[in-house]
Every structure is written in C-alpha cells, then in structure tokens.
N, C-alpha and C positions, 0 to 999 in steps of 0.2 A: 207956741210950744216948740220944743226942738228936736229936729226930725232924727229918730233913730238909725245909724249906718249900717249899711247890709255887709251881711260877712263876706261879701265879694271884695269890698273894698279891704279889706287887710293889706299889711303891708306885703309888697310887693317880696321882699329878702327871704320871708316866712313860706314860701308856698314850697310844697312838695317832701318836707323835712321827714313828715311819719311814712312817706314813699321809700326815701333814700333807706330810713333804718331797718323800713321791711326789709329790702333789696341785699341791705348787709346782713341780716340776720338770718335769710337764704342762703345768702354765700357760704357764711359760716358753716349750716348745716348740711351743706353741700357736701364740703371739705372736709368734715366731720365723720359723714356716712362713706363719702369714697376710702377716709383712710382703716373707716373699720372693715371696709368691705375686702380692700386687701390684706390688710392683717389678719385676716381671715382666709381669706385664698390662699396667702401664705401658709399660713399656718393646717392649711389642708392639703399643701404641696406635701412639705415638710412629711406630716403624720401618713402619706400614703410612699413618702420616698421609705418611710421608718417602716412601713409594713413590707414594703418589697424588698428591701432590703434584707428584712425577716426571712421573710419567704428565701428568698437566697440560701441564708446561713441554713436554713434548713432543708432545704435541697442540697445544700453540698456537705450537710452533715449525717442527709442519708446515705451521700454516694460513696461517702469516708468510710463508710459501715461499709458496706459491699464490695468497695475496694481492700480494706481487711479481710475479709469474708477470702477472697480470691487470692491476696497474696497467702495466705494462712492454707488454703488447700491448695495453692501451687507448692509452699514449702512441703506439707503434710507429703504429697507426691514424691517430689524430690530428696522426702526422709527415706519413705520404703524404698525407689531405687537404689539409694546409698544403701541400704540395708542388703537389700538382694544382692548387691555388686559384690559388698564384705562376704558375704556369704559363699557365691558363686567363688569366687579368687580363692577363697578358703577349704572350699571343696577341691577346685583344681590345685592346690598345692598339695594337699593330703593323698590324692588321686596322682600324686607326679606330673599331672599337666601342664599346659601351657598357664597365663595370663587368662582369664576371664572376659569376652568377650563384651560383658554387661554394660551397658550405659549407667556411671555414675548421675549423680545428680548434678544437672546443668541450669543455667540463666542463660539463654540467650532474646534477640530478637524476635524469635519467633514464638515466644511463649506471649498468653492471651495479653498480660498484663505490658506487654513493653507495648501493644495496639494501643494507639489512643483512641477514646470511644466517646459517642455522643449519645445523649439521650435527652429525654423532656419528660420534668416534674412538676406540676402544676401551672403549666405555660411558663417554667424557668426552662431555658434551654441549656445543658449540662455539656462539657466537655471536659475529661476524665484522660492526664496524660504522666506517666509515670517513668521518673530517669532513675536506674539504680547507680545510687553512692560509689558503690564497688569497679564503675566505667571510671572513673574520675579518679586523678591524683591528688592524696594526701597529703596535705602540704605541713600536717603534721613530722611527716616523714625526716625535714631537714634538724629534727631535736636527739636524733640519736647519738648515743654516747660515740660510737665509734668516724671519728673524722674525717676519715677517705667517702665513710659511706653516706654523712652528711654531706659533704661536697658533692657527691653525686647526686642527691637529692635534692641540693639547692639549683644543679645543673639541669635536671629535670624541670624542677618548676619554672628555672628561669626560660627555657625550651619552650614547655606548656603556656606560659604567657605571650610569650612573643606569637606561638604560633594559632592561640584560641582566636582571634580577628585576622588572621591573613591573609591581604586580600579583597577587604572590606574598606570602606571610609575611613573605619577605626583602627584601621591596625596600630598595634603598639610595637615600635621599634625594639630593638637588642637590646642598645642603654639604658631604654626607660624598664625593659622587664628585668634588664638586672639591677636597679633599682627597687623594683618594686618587690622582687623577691630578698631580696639583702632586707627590705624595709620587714617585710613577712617574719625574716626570720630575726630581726632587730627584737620584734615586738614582742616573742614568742619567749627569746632569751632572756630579755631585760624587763619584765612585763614589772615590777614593783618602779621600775624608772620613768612608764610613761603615764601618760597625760590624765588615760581612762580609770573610770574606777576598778579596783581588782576586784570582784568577788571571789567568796570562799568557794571552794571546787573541792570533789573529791578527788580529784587527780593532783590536787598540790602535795608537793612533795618534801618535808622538812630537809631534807639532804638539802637540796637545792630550793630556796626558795627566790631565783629571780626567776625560773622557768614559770610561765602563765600561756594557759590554754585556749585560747578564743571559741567563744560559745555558736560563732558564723563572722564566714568573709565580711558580710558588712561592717563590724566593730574596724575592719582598716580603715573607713572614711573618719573616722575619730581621728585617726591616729596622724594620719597626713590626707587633710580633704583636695588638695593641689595634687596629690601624686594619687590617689584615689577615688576618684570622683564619681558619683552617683550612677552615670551612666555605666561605668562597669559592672554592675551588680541588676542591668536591665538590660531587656531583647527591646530590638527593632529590626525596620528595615532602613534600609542606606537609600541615597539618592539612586543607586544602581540595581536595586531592586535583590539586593543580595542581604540575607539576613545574619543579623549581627546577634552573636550570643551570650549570655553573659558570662562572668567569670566562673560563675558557680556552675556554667555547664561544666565546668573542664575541673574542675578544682574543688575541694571538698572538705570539711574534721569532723566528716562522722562516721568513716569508716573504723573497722576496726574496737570494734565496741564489747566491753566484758563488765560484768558486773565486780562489787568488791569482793565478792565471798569467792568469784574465779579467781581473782587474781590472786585475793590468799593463796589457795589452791595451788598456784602456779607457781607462787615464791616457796613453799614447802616443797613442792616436786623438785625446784628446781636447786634447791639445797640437799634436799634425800640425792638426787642426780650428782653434783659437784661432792659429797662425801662420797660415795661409790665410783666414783672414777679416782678419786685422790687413795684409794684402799686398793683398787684393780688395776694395775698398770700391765696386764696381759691381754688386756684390749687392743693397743697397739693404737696408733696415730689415726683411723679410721675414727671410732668410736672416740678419743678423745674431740677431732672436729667435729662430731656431731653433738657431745656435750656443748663447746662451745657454742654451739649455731642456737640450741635450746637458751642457753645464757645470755644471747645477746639478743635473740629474740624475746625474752622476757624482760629484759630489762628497757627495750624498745617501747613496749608495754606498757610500763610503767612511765616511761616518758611520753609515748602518747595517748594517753587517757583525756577524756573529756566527761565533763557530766553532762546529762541530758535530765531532758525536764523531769523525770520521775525518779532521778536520780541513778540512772544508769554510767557508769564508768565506762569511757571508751580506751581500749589499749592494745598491742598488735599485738599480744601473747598470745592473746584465746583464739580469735580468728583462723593465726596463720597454724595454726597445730591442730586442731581438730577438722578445718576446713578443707585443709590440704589433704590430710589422709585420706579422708574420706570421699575429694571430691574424685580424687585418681588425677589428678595435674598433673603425675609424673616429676621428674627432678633425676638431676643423675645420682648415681649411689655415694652416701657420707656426703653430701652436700647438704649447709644449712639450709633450714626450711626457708620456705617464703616467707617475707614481713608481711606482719600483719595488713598494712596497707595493698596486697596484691590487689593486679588490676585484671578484672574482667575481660578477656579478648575476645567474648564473643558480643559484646557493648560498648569497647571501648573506642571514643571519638576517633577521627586520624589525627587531631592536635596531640592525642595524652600517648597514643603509639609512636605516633614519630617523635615525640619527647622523650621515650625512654632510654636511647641510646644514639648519639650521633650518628649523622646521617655517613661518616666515612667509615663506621666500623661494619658497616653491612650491607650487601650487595644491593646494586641497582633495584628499587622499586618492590624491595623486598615486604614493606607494610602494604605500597597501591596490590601486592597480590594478596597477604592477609587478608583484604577489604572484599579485593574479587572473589575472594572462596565464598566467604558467607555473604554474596550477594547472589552467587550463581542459584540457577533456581534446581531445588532438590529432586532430581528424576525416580527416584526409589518412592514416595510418594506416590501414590495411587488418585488419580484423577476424581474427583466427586462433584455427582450431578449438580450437586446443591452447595459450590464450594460460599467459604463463608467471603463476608465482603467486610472490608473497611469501614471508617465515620465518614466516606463521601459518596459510597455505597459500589469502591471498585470492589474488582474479585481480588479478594488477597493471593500473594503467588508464595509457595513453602520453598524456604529456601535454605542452603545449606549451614549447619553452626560448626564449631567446637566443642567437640563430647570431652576431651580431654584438651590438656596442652600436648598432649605426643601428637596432635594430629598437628603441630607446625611442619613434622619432619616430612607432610605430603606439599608443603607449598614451596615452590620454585623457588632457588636461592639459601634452602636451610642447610643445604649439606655444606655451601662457601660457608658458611660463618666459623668461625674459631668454636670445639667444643667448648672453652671457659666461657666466652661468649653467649654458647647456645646455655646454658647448665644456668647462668644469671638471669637469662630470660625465664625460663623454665621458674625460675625463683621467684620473678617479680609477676607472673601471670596467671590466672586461675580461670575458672570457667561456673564460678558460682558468684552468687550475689546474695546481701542481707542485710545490705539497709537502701530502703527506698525513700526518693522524693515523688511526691506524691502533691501533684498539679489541678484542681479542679477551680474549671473558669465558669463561671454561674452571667446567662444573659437574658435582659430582659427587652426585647424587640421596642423600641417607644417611635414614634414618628414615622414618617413615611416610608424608612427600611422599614423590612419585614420578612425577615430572614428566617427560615423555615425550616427543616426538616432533610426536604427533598431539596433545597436551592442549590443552584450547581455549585462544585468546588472552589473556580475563581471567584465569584462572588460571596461566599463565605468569608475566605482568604482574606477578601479585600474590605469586608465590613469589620473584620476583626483586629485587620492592620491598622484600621483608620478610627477603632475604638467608639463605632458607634450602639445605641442604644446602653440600657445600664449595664457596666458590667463590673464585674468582683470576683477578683482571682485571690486561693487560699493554696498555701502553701502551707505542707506537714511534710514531716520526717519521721520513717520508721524502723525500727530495727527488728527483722523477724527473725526470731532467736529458737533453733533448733536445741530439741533438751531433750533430743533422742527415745529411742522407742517410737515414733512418729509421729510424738506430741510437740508443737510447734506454737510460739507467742508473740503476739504484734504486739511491741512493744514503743510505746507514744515516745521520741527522743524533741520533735518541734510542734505541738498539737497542732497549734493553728498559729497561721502567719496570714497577716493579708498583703499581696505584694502588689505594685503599682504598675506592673506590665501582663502581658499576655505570652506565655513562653511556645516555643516556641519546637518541633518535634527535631532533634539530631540525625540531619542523616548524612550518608557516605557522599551522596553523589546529589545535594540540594537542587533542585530548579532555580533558575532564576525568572524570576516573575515583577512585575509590574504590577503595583498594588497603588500607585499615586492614583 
C-alpha cells in the first residue's frame, strides 16, 4: 500500500503565506484607523478653533455695544455743555458782559474713552483702545477747488508721511513721501483712470466725474503695491524696541461726515447767502469774505464726501460750521471758518502737528510746548483716596487739555507767530471730536503663556508684541452725530474689520522697551 504524506512535508516555498496576509491586512487596518483617528482630531481642532472664535466675535460684540453706550453719553455730556456755554455767552452779551467763562464741549486725552481698557468675558481676555478720526489728517483735504489751499494740503500730508515713522527702522524719506502723497492724490483726481474698480458713492459728483473717493487708506496697496506696501497699513515693533505705527494712525477719509439731506441744506443756504450779499452791498468787504469762506467751505464739502457703510456722506460743510460755533475754537473776526477737516489739538499726534505748518515759520519748539501743556499734570484737581487706575492697574494722573483753541495764546511762543499765521491755525484746529476708530483686541491664553489679569505690564507688553495665544483684532469706525437738543447717534461708517495687527496706544513721549 502506499504510505500517505504528512502535511509537514509540503512544499518548502508554501509555508507562512496565510501569516504574511494576516500581517498585511493588520497593516492596512492600522493605517486605516490612525488616518481616521486624525481626521477626526483634526477636525475637533478645527470645530473648537470655530467655537472660540465664536466666543470672540462675541465678546467683542458686546464690548462694541458698551463702547457706544459711552461714546454716546460722552457726546450727550458734551451736548448740554455746548448748550449751557450758548446760553451763558448769551446772557452775558444781553447783560453787557464780558465772554462766558463756560467750558464748551471738548475731546481730549483725558476723557474715559481715549483710556484704553481691559476686561474679561467668558475667559476671552478684552482689550478696548479708541483713536479719534478728528487727531488725524484728512488726506481728503488735497481735493479742494481752491489751489494755493490744495498745495497746502498736499504739503501737509507730504509733511505727515515723512514724519509718521521718524526715527524708526521704517522711516520713509522726503522723496518717497512726496511720492506717495502726489500718488494719494493722482488717485483721488483721476480715479475713472485707475487700475481699481470704481464703485458707485454718493459723494460722486456729475460735474466732475474723474474725482473718486477711497473708501480706506488700504485701497492705495491696489493702486501701487511697490510704493505702498502692506506693512504701512500695520503696527510693530523695530529691532530697537521703538514702535512703528501705521499710516492710518496719522492719516484718515472719515472725517468730516454729513449726511445728504445736510448737504442739500447747505447748498440752499448757501445760494439764499450768495443772493443776499449780491442784493446788499452795504455789508462792506468784511461780511463779503465771510460769504466767501461759507462758499468755499461748502463746496470743500462736496468735494470731500465719502460714503460709509449705512450710507452716510462724508463732507467739510457740516462739520466745520456747526462744530466750530458751538465748540468756541475761537478764530479771528471775518475770517473763514475752519475746513471741515479741522484737527483736534488736544489728540493730535506730534507727526499731524508739526505737519501743519513749516517748522521755519514758527518759533523754536513751539508744538514740543503744545505737547508739554497737556502733559503737565492738572493741579486744580482735587486729590482722591480712591483715584482711578489704568488697564495695568497704575494710578491714572489728570492732566491738563484744551478747553478752547484760545488757550494756545497761554503757550510760549504764540505771541512770535505772525497774526495771519496765528488766525490759519485757529482755522485748521478744534478741540472736539466725532468720528471714532474703535480698536477691540479679543485673547485667548492657549499653552504655557497664561497671561492674566493681574500679570505685570512688561509681560503683557511683550506676549502681545510676540502675538501669542489666539488672538483677533476688529476694527470699526464711527460717527457720533450730534442732532442737538442733546440727542446724540452712533452712527456705524466701518461696522466690523478684522485687522492682522495689534495697535498699538499714541503717545507724546513713548518708552522704549524691549519686547524680543
């Protein structure tokens, strides 16, 4: 019989084959489960970044609310002052008296809203930092009809540029800012000529229709991104520990803002005005340049209008005429009003001040004293146990502002200036504010920072310089629109912007600090 072979003997090639397949088909599953297991952790990053993020937009859209809340009862304040002032002056003229001693209604430094403030909303850590529009020069300004006064205005901004970085890594040389200013206003004049698309605005003007209005300084990285470059439109720090600011601290087109139903308003007055002086010629050369100054201020107006997002019309008509009276600026007699662009002197940067008039035509160190007045600290103030403190939790110190523009003639140097000289200043300066940028930086602590509350000031400083943990800075613009009686309207011109930097607070006399 023939002996049956044991299954040992098989061939030798054969062994281990249903081993190997298992071994592959573990692999597989291996590979399998680790990729779902990450595309799952992934995707539970993602859905909890989408939730804090959340949480953000909503922490900084409470604080948007509250920060209206406050410029809206600063305005409210600053209505009734103006009110009692009209009043008071009123009474003493009727009475044969003097001037009114009343405090108009002012913006400076020292009101709640120019503090930058921190707080925490559901472990979002909030900081809340507001620059008014009205500090900054309108670079709208270089569009007005009149050409001496446009050269001036282009002279200013070219000023303003060169001097916004001086000093810094970044400074921009004379050439390049009068380039960049000639470009500003290239673009502004010939806006159907360039690159960007035009949108419809209600400030276009059928008269002229190459003039176009830029809706924000960043539309110039369109237009030349070599002479424009991204970094100008963001804050940092330098290798020198000296902070760099962006253009938009010093520079602005949303001052100056009237709705269209003002402006109608303004162009009937200002036709009823130009018939009655063409009927009255016993007014005499006085009263004719005050017609004038009305006329070219409205027409300024109309050349600088912008629209804002809810359709707001921006223009120097309305501004500088109801602003100025009321705020008591002062001005000499029959001189035109101030454009609507006037600049706040109790917030205005020393870049945008010492841009406004060549540094030969006014005596030594005339703006470093401006700066010193409203830094010295205010002794009429009464001392309090419990004074308030800052977002690092110092004692804040009260220090002195600008109630009107007359009080330049207490700073050293104002009596050298030429009266024509001092009367232009008087024109171009105010001491109120009404449209805000409005700065809220939303943080979320992740890793081993853990930056708090109470954590000292440099280390703040320097987790914020160096951009750690989440964070999300929203940029808005507003216009808070006095409509008299002392009813007052935040009016949304940039609702929400999200911007790529951390801004950064203006001041006279910066520290320099080390944040590497």
């Amino acid at each position: 019989m023939k002996p049956i072979q044991s299954p040992s003997s098989a061939a030798p090639e054969r062994r281990g084959a249903a081993l190997m397949l298992s071994f592959m088909v573990l692999v597989v599953l291996i590979v399998i489960l680790a990729q779902i297991r990450y595309s799952t952790d992934t995707a539970g990053r993602v859905a909890r970044n989408e939730e804090t993020v959340l949480s953000m937009d909503l922490a900084i859209e409470s604080a948007m609310l509250q920060v209206y809340e406050d410029l809206k009862s600063d305005g409210q304040s600053d209505s009734a002052a103006g009110a009692a002032g009209a009043a008071d002056q009123a009474a003493g003229a009727m009475g044969g008296g003097g001037a009114s001693e009343s405090e108009g209604p002012t913006d400076s430094r020292e009101d709640a809203w120019a503090r930058p403030q921190r707080t925490e909303l559901n472990e979002i850590q909030l900081r809340i930092l507001i620059q008014d529009e009205d500090s900054k020069f309108n670079v709208l300004s270089v569009l007005t009809e009149d050409e001496d006064e446009a050269d001036k205005a282009l002279d200013r901004l070219t000023r303003t540029i060169e001097l916004a970085r001086k000093g810094t890594e970044a400074e921009i040389d004379n050439p390049t800012a009068q380039r960049m200013a000639e470009a500003m206003r290239e673009f502004m004049r010939n806006r159907s000529q360039q690159p960007l698309p035009r949108p419809k605005l209600l400030s276009d003007s059928e008269e002229d229709e190459d003039v176009g209005l830029p809706l924000s300084l960043r539309e110039l990285v369109g237009v030349d991104p070599e002479l424009f470059t991204e970094d100008l439109f963001r804050e940092f720090i330098d290798k020198d520990g000296q902070i760099v600011h962006s253009l938009g601290t010093f520079l602005t087109v949303w001052t100056s803002v009237s709705t269209p139903d003002e402006i109608a308003d303004q162009e009937e007055q200002a036709a009823g005005g130009g018939d009655q002086q063409g009927d009255d010629e016993q007014d005499g050369d006085a009263n004719g340049q005050q017609g004038n100054g009305e006329q070219n201020g409205q027409q300024e107006g109309e050349q600088n209008g912008d629209e804002s997002g809810d359709g707001d019309n921006q223009g120097g008509g309305d501004s500088q005429g109801g602003e100025e009276s009321t705020g008591g600026t002062g001005g000499q007699q029959g001189a035109p009003p101030a454009p609507g662009w006037a600049i706040n002197v109790n917030t205005a940067p020393a870049a945008v001040l010492n841009a406004l008039v060549e540094a030969r035509e006014l005596p030594y160190r005339f703006w470093e004293n401006v700066m010193l007045y409203r830094n010295e600290k205010d002794e009429s103030v009464e001392e309090n146990d419990d004074p308030p403190l800052d977002e690092y939790g110092n004692e804040i110190v009260t220090h002195k502002f600008y109630h009107s523009v007359d009080d330049l003639s207490e700073i050293d140097g104002w009596e050298e200036i030429e009266p024509i000289l001092q009367g232009e200043l008087k024109g171009i300066l105010k001491t109120q504010s009404n449209v805000f940028s409005i700065f809220i930086t939303a943080r979320k602590p992740t890793g081993e920072e853990q930056i708090g509350m109470d954590t000292a000031q440099d280390d703040i400083e320097r987790e914020e310089a160096n951009w750690q943990g989440l964070v999300r800075t929203v940029h808005a613009v507003v216009w808070r629109r006095d409509r008299g009686e002392g009813e007052v309207d935040i009016v949304p011109l940039v609702r929400w912007e999200v911007v790529d930097y951390v801004p950064f607070e203006v001041q006279d006399y910066p520290p320099r600090r080390d944040y590497r």
